[in-house]
N, C-alpha and C positions, 0 to 999 in steps of 0.2 A: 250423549245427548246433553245439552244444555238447559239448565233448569231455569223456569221464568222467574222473573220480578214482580214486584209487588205490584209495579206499573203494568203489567203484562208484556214487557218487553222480554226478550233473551238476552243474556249476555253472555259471549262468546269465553270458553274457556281457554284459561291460557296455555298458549304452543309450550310443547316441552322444550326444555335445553336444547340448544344442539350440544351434540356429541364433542365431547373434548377429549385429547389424546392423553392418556394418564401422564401425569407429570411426571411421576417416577422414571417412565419412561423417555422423557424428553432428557430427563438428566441422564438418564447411563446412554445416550445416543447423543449426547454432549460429550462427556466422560469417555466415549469411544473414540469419539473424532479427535479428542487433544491426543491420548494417547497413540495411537497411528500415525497422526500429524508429527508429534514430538520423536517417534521413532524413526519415521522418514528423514527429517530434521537431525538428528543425530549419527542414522547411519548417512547421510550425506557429509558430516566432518568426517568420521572415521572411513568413508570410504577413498576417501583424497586423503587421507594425513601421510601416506607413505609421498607425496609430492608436496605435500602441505609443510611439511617436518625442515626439509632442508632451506624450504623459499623461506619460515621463519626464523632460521638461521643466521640467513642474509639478512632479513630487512631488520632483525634485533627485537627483540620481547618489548624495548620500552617505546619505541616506535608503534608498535601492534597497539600494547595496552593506552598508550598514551592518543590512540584513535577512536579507542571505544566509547568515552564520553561524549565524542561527537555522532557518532553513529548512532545512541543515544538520547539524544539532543535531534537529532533528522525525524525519530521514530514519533518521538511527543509534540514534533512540528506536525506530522502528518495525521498522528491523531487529530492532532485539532483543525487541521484543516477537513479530516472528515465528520468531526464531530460538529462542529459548523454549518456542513452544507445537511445535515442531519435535522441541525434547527431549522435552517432555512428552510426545511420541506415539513415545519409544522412540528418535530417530533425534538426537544430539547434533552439533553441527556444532561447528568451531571458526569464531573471530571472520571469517577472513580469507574462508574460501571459504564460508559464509554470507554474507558481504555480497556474494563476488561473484554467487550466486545472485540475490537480493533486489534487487541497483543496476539487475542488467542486464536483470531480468525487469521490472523497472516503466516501462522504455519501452517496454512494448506496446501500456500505456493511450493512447498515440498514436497506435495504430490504431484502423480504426473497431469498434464492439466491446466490451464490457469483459471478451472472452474470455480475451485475447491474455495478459497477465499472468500468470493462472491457468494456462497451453498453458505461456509461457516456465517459470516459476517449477518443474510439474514435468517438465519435458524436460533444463534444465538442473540441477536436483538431482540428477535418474539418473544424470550424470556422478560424483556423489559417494555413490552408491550409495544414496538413498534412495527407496523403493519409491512408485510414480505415486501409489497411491492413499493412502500417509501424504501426499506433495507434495499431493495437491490437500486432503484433507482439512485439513490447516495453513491452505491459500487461504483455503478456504470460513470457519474459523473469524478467520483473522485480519480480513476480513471484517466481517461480523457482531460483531466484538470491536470491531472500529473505527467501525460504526454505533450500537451500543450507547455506547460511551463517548462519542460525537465528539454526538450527540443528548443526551443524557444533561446534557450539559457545557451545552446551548445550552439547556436546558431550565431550568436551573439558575441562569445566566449572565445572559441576554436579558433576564430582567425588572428586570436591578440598571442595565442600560445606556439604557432606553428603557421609559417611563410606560406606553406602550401594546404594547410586545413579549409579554406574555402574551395580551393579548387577540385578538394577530394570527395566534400561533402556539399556540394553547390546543390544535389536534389532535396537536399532538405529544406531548401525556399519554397520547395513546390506542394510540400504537405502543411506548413506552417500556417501559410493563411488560412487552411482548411480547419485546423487544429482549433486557434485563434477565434476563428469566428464559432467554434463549437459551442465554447464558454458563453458568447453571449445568451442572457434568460431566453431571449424568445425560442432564438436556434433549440437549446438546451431542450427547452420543453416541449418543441414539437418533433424534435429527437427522438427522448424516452417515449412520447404519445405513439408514437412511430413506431416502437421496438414492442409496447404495450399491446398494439392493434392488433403485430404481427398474432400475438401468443392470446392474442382472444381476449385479454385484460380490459378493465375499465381504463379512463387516463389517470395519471395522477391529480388530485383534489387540490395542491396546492402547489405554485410554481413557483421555479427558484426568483431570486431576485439579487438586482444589479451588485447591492448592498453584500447580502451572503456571498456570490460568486467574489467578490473581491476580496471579501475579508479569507475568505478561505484558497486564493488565490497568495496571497501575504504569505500565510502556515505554508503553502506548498514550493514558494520561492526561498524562505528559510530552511525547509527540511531540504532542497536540493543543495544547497549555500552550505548545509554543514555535512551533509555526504559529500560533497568535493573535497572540502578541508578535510575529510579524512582518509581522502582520496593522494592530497600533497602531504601531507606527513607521510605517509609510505613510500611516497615518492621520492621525497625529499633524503629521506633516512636513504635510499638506494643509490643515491646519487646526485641526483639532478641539484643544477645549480641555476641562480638565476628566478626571479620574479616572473618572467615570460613561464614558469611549470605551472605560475596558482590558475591564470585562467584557462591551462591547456588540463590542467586535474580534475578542474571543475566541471568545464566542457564536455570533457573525453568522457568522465565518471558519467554524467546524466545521458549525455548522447548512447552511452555500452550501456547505462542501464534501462531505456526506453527503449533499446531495439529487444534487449531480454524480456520484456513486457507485450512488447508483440508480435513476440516468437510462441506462440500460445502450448504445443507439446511438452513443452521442455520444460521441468520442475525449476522453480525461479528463475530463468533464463538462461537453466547453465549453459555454457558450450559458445551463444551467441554473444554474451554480455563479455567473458572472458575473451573470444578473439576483438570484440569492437576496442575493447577497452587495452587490450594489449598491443593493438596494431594503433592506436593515438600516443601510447606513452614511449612507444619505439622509435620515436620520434625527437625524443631527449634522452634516453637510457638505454642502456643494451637490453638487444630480445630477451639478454635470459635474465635480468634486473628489470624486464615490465611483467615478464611472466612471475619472480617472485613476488611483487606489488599485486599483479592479478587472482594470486593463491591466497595470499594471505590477509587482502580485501575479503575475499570469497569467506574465510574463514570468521574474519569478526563480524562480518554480519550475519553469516548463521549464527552465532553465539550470543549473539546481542536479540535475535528475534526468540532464540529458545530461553535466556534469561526474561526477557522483556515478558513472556509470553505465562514463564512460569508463576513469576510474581505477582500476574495479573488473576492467577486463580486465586489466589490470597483474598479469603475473605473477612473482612472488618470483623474486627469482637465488637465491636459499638456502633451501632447504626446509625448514626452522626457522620460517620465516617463516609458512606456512601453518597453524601449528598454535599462531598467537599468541592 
């Protein structure tokens, strides 16, 4: 019952809290997911290294290592192209705990699934106080931003590397426009609204804009730009000669790895991305010099996501640090 005032009015007592999930809790259901994630992720090198072993033989140790600052370089383009469309949707992060979002949530793609990423990315954002359904809508678009451009590029790209790559890949005119015009805000937003209604959601409160979509279209044509370059170092190191390999590396690398993207079973695309990617570079090298380039790709970027990923639990001794 509520007791009156001195006016004789009531005043209404205040609702309790709602319920909140013990934090302790959130963290070891954090703490569970890297480690699982990380173990999936490792038994995925050692489960290839008995073909992994020889294809590094071939392509030479300073080739492999000397691709990993690119691969590198791909992964903190594409932070920030999702860390970008992040603000554009009202929610700005700084560099440091954005990237820890972003490293730790892309070894999910190691499970089976291409859920698991999208689940990490906003489970661990909620720590930073950004609402599930901005988190997943950033997913969905960053996504879709990164088929659109990563298609886009090979569309572009493939017929400068290989005489007959438009005639092999001609249907990829036909989803392009569709892609293309996804990105634009309006598309975009009545897209997610779309996919929101389905699941019974409100919309989203704030809608991307022209401005965000391009700046984070920029990050995601530089992170494809330096996974191809490290796409032609391997290739290069195996053989291939000739400038006609950069735009057919670059091509072949985003085209094999967009189709891995939407093969959705298959833990990071294995199986799909390797044949797209080995049946483009067969084209300038021998099948069994695209299959070592295809293994030993495979290999630096699991290693560069479990390095990326670990470093990113690294937390600041100085709280300055978080808001670099």
């Amino acid at each position: 019952m509520t007791p009156p005032t001195p006016s004789g009015t009531t005043v209404s007592a205040p609702a309790p809290p709602a319920p909140r999930r013990p934090r302790g809790l959130g963290i070891w259901l954090k703490i569970g997911f890297l480690v699982l994630a990380a173990t999936a992720g490792v038994w995925y090198i050692a489960a290839h290294w008995g073909e992994t072993g020889p294809a590094l033989s071939e392509i030479g140790w300073g080739a492999a290592l000397g691709s990993v600052p690119l691969v590198v370089g791909a992964g903190v383009a594409g932070m920030l192209a999702w860390r970008r469309l992040l603000a554009d949707l009202g929610h700005p992060l700084p560099v440091i705990p954005a990237a820890r979002v972003f490293y730790s949530s892309q070894l999910g793609k190691y499970l089976p699934g291409s859920v698991w990423t999208f689940v990490a990315q906003v489970e661990l954002a909620k720590f930073l106080r950004v609402p599930r359904a901005v988190s997943f809508a950033v997913s969905v678009l960053a996504v879709v931003l990164s088929l659109a451009v990563g298609l886009s590029m090979a569309v572009i790209l493939l017929p400068f590397g290989a005489g007959d790559a438009l005639r092999q890949y001609w249907w990829l005119w036909l989803i392009l426009p569709v892609l293309v015009a996804a990105i634009h805000p309006a598309v975009t937003t009545r897209g997610i609204n779309l996919l929101f209604r389905t699941f019974r959601r409100p919309p989203i409160a704030v809608r991307p804009t022209g401005r965000g979509m391009l700046a984070a279209t920029g990050w995601q044509i530089l992170s494809w730009c330096l996974m191809g370059l490290h796409c032609f170092v391997l290739v290069r190191a195996a053989g291939a000669e000739g400038w006609t390999v950069l735009p057919l590396a670059v091509g072949g690398f985003t085209l094999a790895y967009c189709a891995g993207l939407l093969f959705v079973p298959a833990p990071a695309g294995f199986g799909v991305r390797e044949l797209a990617l080995g049946a483009a570079l067969a084209t300038v090298i021998s099948p069994q010099s695209a299959a070592a380039v295809v293994l030993v790709s495979r290999l630096v970027l699991a290693a560069v996501d479990l390095g990326m990923a670990t470093l990113s639990i690294h937390k600041p001794k100085h709280p300055e640090e978080e808001g670099t």
